[in-house]
N, C-alpha and C positions, 0 to 999 in steps of 0.2 A: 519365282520359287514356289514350288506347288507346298502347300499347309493344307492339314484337317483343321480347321478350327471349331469349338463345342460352344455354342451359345445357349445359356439355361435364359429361360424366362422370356425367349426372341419371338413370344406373340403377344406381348405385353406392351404397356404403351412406351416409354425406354428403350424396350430390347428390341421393337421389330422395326427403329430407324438404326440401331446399330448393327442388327442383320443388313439390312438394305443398303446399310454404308458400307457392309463389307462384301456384300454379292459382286453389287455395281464397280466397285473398287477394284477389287479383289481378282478378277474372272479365274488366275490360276487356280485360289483357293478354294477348296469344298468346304462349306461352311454348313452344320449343323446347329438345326435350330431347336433346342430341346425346350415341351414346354408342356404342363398337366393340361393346360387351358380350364383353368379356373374361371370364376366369374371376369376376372380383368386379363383374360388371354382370348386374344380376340385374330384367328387368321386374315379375318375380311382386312385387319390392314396390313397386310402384304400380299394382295392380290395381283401389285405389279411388277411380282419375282419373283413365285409361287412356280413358274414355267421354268426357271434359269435351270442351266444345265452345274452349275454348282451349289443349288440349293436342295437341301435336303430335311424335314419335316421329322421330326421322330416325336411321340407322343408318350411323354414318361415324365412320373411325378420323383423331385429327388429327393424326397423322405425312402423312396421303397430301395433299399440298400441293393438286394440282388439285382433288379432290374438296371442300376445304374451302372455296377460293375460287365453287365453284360453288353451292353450299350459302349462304354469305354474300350468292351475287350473288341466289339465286330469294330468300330471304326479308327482304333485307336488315334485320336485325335493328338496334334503336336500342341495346342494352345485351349485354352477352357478361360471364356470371358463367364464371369458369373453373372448375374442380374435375377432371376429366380429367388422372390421374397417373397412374405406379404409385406404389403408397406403400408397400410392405410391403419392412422391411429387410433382412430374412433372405432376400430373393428377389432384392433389389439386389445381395449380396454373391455369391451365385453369377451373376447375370446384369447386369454393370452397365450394359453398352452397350443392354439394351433399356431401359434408365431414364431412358440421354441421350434417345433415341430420342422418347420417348413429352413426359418433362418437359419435354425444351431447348427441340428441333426441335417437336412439337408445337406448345408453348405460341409459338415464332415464326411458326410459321404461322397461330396464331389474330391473332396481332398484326399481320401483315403485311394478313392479309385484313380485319381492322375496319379499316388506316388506308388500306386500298384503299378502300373501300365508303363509307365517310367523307367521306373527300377533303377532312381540311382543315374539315368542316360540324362541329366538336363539338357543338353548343349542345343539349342532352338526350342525349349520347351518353354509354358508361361501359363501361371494360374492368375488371372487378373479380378481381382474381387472388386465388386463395385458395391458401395454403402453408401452413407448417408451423414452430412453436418448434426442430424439430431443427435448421433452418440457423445455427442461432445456437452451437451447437456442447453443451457441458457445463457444468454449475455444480458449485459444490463443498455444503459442506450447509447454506450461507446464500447470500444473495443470489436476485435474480429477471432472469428476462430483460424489458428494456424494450425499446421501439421504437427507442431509441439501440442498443441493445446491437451491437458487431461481429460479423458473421459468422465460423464456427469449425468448417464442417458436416468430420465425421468416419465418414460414411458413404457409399457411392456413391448412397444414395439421397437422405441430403441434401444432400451435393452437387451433385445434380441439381437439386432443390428451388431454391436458393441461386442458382445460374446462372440459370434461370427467372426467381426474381425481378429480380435483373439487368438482364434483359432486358425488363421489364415497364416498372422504371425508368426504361434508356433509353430508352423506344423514349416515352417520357412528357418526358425533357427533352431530347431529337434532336428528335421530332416536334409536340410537344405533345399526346400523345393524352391521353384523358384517364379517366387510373388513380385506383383505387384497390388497395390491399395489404391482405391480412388472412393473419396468421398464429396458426393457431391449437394448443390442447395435446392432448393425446392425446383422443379420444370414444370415446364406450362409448352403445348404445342401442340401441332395436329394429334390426332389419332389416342385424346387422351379420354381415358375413361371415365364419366361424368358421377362421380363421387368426390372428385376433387373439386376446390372451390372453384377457378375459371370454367373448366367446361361445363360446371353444375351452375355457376351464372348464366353461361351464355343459354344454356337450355332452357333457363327460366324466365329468363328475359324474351326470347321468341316464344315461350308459351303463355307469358304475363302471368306467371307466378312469384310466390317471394322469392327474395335472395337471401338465405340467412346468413350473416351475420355470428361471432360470436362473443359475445361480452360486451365493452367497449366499443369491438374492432380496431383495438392500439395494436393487435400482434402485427411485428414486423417479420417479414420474412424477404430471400434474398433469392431472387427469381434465374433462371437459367432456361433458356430457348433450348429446346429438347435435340435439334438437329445441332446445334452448337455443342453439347453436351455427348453426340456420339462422335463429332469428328476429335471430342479430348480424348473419350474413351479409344479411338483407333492410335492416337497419338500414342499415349502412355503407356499401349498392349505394346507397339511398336518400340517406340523408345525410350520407355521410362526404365529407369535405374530398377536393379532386381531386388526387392528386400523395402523400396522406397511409397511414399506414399504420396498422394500429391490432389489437396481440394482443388474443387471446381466448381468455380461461383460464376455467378452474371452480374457481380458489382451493379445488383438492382435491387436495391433495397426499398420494400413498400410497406407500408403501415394496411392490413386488410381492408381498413373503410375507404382508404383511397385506391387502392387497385381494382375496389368493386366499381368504385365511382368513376373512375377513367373508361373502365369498361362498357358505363351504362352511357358516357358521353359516345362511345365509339362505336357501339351495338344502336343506338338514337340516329347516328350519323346516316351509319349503314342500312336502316331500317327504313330511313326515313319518317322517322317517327318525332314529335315532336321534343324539344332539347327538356333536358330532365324526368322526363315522360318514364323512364326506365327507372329512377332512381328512386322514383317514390314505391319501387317495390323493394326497398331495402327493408330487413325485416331481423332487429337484435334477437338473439336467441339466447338459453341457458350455457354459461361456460362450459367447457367440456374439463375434465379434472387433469391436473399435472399438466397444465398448458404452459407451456415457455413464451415469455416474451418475446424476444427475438433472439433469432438466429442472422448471422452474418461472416461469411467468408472469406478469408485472406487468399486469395488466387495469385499470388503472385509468383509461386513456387514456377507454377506448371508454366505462366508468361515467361519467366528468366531464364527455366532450362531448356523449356520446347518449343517456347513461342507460343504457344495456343493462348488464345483471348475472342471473347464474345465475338459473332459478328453482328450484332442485332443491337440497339437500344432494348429496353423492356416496350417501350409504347411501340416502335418496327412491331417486334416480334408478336406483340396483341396482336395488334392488326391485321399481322397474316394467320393469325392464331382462328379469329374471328372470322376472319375472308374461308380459312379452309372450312370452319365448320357449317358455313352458312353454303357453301359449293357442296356438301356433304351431308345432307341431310335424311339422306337415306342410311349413313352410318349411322350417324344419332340416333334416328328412329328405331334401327335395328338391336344398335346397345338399351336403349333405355326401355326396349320389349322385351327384352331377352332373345329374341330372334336371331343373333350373331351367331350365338352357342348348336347353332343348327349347319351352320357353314361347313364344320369338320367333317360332319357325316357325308354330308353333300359334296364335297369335295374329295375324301379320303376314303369313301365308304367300301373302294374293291380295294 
């Protein structure tokens, strides 16, 4: 069946293995990958479908209203996976307003422009919003977040998140568009951008810097393999219920000081470098404020209706996590110079 599908956010670290899972998948589909390429939109990682005769590249930020209606109106796309945030919370607390900016107002004008292009026509149509476990707020050191669970977001960035969904909602029982929701737990895996704690260890570890650390290191958080993470997101576009929502966790629940410490035995291993040798650059830093303790996801919604479940352990998925970055060293270097941000022109420049 040939589909336009609309990918926001598909040069991001997230959206450019759920581009890649639908190119390769996909071949009938023309898949649209819409993306501002901000500091964490990076082409260089889809350099190995950048050539596919169903891919197709468009360059547009979805804060700017006209430009996205214009975009909706040349390709009229039948399906819009969203991913197009900011997501980093240390970057929401100094800058909140560009978070409304990007998550609110964006995500409505994606909304406003599928129920323009629409018109009322659902019937193979799907706005598939992808968020995040932080709207749901903090847990203590039992329990898990379900689909029930009330919203509690404690940061301007999930706040931001939160509202978005919101908005996805009503704009599903105002209009009847027709949604799906998936909120997912933290990911860790190739091609992620090193702001994040793993790829910002492993960077530091091969350059023998510190690892910070923050506070204790008691935050627990609950890990998802990022290629795992886009075969749910093809799942639930495909066959999740319309109007329904469905988390998506990697039932890997890790306390920060031990995931850094598993990492420095396994970055030690791979390095050859002496056992602990890595870990003495662990390095406690100042809390960051409105920090949750842990988050943890009840995934069993999406295992009992659709099947999907990990394929990875968390320690697998290190592994190849570690394996990719250290065979890729010339991505790394390129992200943490800014050099990447050059690719577009170089690429796209006629």
């Amino acid at each position: 069946m040939k589909k336009t599908i609309l990918i926001t956010g598909g040069a991001g670290f997230i959206g450019s293995h759920v581009v890649r899972e639908f190119v390769t998948k996909y071949p009938s589909y023309t898949i649209i990958n819409l993306d501002a390429l901000t500091y964490a939109g990076n082409l260089e990682n889809l350099k190995d479908i950048e050539n596919s005769p169903n891919y197709i590249f468009v360059k547009a930020d979805i804060t700017d209203e006209h430009l996205i209606d214009q975009i909706f109106e040349q390709y009229q796309p039948d399906g819009v996976i969203h991913l197009a945030a900011e997501s980093h919370v240390d970057r929401s607390i100094t800058s909140p307003l560009e978070f409304v900016k990007t998550n609110v107002l964006g995500t409505v004008n994606l909304l406003n422009a599928s129920k323009k292009i629409w018109n009322g026509n659902y019937e193979g149509k799907r706005f598939h919003h992808v968020s995040t476990d932080e709207v749901y707020g903090a847990l203590g050191e039992t329990g898990f977040f379900t689909e029930e669970t009330k919203y509690d977001p404690h940061s301007p960035y999930s706040a931001s998140k939160a509202s978005s969904d919101h908005f996805v909602r009503a704009y599903a029982d105002t209009y009847g568009l027709p949604i799906v929701l998936t909120n997912c737990s933290n990911n860790y895996g190739p091609n992620h951008f090193p702001e994040k704690l793993i790829p910002l260890c492993i960077h530091n570890i091969i350059n023998y810097k510190p690892l910070p650390i923050y506070g204790d290191g008691k935050y627990t958080r609950d890990w998802l393999y990022v290629i795992d993470h886009a075969k749910a997101i093809d799942l639930v576009f495909h066959e999740g219920k319309n109007a329904e929502n469905y988390n998506v966790g990697g039932f890997n629940e890790w306390q920060n000081l031990d995931l850094v410490k598993e990492l420095c035995r396994q970055m030690d291993e791979k390095l050859g470098r002496e056992k602990g040798e890595s870990e003495k650059l662990i390095t406690f830093v100042k809390d960051r404020p409105g920090h949750d303790l842990r988050y943890a996801i009840d995934a069993s919604k999406i295992n009992q209706e659709l099947g999907w479940k990990p394929s990875v352990t968390f320690e697998e998925g290190l592994s190849k996590t570690i394996d990719w970055f250290l065979d890729n060293k010339e991505w790394l270097d390129n992200v943490t110079s800014g050099n990447y941000q050059k690719y577009y022109d170089q690429q796209y420049s006629n």
